[in-house]
N, C-alpha and C positions, 0 to 999 in steps of 0.2 A: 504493500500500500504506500502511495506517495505522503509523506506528511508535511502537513498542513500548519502552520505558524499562527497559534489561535489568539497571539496578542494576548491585551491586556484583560480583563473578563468584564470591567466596570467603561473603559471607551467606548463615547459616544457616537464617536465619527466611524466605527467599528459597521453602525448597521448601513451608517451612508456607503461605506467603499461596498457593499455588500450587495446593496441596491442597486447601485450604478454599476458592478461588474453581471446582475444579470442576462443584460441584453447582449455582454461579448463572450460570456462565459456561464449559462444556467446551471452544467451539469459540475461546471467550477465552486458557482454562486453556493451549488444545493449542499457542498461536501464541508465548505467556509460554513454555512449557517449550521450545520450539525456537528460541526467540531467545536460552535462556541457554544452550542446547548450542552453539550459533554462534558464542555470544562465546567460550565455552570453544575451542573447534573453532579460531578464529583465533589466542586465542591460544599453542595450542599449534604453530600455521604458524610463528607469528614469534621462538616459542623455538625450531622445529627451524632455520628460515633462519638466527637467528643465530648457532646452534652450527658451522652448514654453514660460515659465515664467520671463524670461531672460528681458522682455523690462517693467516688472511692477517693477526690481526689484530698488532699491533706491544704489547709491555710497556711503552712509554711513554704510549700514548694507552688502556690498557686496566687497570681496576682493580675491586678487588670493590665499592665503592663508584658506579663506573661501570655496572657491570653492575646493582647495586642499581635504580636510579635509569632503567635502558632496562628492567628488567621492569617497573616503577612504570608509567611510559610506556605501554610494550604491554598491559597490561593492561587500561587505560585507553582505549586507543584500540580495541584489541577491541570492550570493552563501548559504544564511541557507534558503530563502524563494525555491529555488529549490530542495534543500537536504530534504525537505517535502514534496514536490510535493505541495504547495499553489498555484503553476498558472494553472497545469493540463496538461505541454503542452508535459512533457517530456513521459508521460502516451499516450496523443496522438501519440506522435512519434513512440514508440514503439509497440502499434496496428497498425500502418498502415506502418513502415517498417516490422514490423514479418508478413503482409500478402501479403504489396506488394514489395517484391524485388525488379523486375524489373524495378521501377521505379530509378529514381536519388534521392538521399537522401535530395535536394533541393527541387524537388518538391514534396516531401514527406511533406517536412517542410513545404511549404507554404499551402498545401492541408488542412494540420493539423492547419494551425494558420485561413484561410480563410472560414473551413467548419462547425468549432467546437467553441463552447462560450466558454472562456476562463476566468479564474476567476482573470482580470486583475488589475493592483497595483490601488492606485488612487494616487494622487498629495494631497498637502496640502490646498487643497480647496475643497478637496474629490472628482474630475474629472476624470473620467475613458480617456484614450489614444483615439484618435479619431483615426480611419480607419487607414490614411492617414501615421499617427505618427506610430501605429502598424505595416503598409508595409515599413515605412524606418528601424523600428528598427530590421524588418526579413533580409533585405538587411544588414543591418550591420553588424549582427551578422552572417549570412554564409558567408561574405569577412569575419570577422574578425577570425573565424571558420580554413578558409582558409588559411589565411597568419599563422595563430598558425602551420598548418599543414606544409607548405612550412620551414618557421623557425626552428620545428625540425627537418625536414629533413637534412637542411642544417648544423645545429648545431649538429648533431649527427653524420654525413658523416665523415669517414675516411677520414686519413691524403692524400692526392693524388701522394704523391709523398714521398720516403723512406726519403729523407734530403733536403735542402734548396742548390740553387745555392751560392754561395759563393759570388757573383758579376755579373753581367747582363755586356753584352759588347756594348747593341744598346738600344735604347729605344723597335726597334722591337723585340729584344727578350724579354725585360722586361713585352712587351705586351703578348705575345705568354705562353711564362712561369706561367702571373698569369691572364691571360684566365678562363679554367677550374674553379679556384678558387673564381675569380668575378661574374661567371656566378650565380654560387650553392646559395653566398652570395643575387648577386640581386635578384633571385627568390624570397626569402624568404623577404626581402622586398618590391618587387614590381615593380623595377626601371630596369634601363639597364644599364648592368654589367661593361662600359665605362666608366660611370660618378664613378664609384669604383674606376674602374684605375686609372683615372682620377686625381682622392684623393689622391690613394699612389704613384702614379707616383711624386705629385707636393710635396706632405712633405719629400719625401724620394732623389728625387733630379733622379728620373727612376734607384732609386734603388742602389746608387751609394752613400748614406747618411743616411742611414740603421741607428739608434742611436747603439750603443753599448760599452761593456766596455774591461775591460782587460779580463775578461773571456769569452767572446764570444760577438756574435749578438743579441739584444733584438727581431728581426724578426718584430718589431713594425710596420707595414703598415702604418698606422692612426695615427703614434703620440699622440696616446691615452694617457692622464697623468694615474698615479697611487695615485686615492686620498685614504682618509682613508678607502674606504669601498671594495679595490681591496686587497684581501687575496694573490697575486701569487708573481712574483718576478719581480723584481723592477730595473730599471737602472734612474742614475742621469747622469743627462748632462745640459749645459748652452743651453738657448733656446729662440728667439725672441716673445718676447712678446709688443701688441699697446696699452698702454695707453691711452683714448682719442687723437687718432690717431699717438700718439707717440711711435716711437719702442723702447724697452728696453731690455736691455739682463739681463735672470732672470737663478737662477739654479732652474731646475724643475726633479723630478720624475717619468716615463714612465714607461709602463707594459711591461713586458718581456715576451714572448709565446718562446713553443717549438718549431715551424715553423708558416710558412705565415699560414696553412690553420686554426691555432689558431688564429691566427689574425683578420682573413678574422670573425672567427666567434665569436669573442667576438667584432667584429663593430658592426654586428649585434644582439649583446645581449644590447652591450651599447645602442645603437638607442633606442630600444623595451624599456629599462627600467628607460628612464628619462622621464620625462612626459613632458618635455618642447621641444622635439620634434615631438610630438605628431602630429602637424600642417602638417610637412613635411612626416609624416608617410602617413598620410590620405589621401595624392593625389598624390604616386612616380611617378604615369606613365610620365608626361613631366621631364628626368632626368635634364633640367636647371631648371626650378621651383625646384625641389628636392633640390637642393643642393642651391638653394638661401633661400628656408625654413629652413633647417637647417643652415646657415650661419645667417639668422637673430635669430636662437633662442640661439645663441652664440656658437656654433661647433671651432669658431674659431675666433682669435683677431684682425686679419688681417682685414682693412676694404674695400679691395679689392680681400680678399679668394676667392668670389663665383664665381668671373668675370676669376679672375685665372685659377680656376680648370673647367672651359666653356671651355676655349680658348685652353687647353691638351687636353680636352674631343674630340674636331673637330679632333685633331691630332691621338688621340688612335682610336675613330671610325675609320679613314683610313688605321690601321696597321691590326684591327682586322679580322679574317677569318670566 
């Protein structure tokens, strides 16, 4: 078998070359998109195995730092044990999508993981995945498949509008105006597009607290800071920050975008690329759960944020059409 260079497993521009090599290369395209569900696929094996391992494990030999650094690992090692074909499965995929179209490519996948023995990882005790852990990690990996797919869509979507309003005159237009916007974002996370609003409604003050400086608007929705690893442009302004429930007023750093739909779509890159959201990722459908996981994994200083941006959300659900 030729192998296949499966990249990174989290790159976005991953589904674009994939796309655009259809029309020169399908049966290319088909062999690319099932060696990055493999990689996906495995590494979802080796987060269930070692959560399975999870209650032998000792608090002396086991930290968040530790764990940081074994999913760095597994991730890694996914993507070269697929770029060889070692599990087999991307091989499956590709025989039984190139004969059966008609089916869903989901049940394609599970046909192939269900029918065929698979030459799967083992653990550090030499344990092969049981059934059970194999059917979560199939489930995981076509959501997770999925939301990659929804995320560039949203993150590659043109601008929706030629310029930014200038100022919003009612909260109801504030709603109406970044509508569209929230909708594309929620997709791509999972959630409902209110608890967005929601967000930049309450940091923004419904749009009327915009951060910006003498040369224009940062377009900032999110109040997103600009720490060392943001390359774009930057606005300073003094900013309420809780100390151990104490406010302080700090000068802080903001990322500047071209317009809202910039905005809208590096929230959604920030989410996807901190890992201590992760929580809040895993289960958007209830939007107050949503936004209380990421308020606990520190989105924000306020130790009243998540109760806050609830209590808008009731409001913007009623403005929305």
């Amino acid at each position: 078998m030729k192998n296949v260079d499966a990249g990174f497993v989290h790159d976005l521009s991953s589904l674009d070359r994939l796309r655009a090599g259809i029309k020169d290369d399908e049966q290319g395209s088909l062999r690319a998109a099932a060696v990055q569900f493999e990689s996906i696929f495995t590494q979802m094996l080796f987060k269930s195995m070692r959560q399975a391992n999870e209650a032998f494990e000792s608090d002396l030999m086991s930290s968040t730092n530790t764990k940081f650094f074994e999913q760095m690992h597994d991730e890694q090692m996914a993507s070269e044990l697929s770029s060889t074909g070692s599990l087999g499965l991307a091989d499956l995929i590709v025989n039984q999508l190139g004969g059966e179209q008609e089916k869903p490519p989901e049940d394609v996948i599970r046909n192939a993981i269900h029918d065929s023995p698979l030459r799967l990882p083992v653990d550090k005790n030499g344990n092969k995945p049981d059934q059970a852990m194999v059917d979560k990690a199939a489930d995981d990996a076509i959501k997770a498949m999925k939301a990659s797919q929804a995320q560039q869509s949203a993150v590659m979507a043109p601008p929706l509008a030629k310029a930014n309003p200038e100022s919003f005159d009612s909260p109801e237009e504030f709603v109406s105006k970044l509508q569209p916007y929230a909708e594309k974002a929620a997709n791509a996370l999972g959630t409902d597009p209110a608890v967005l609003i929601a967000q930049a409604a309450l940091e923004t003050g419904w749009g009327k607290k915009v951060i910006k400086n003498a040369a224009g608007s940062s377009n900032n929705l999110f109040n997103i800071k600009a720490d060392p690893r943001w390359q774009g442009g930057k606005v300073a302004t003094n900013t309420l920050e809780f100390h151990n429930g104490i406010a302080v007023q700090e000068k802080a750093a903001f990322r500047s975008y071209n317009d809202y739909q910039d905005s809208f779509n590096d929230y959604v890159r920030f989410l996807n690329q901190n890992p201590r959201y992760e929580n809040a990722l895993n289960s958007p459908e209830d939007p107050r759960q949503f936004i209380r996981n990421l308020h606990k994994a520190g989105y924000a200083t306020d130790p009243n944020y998540s109760q806050k941006v609830i209590s808008v959300m009731d409001k913007v659900t009623s403005m929305m059409k």
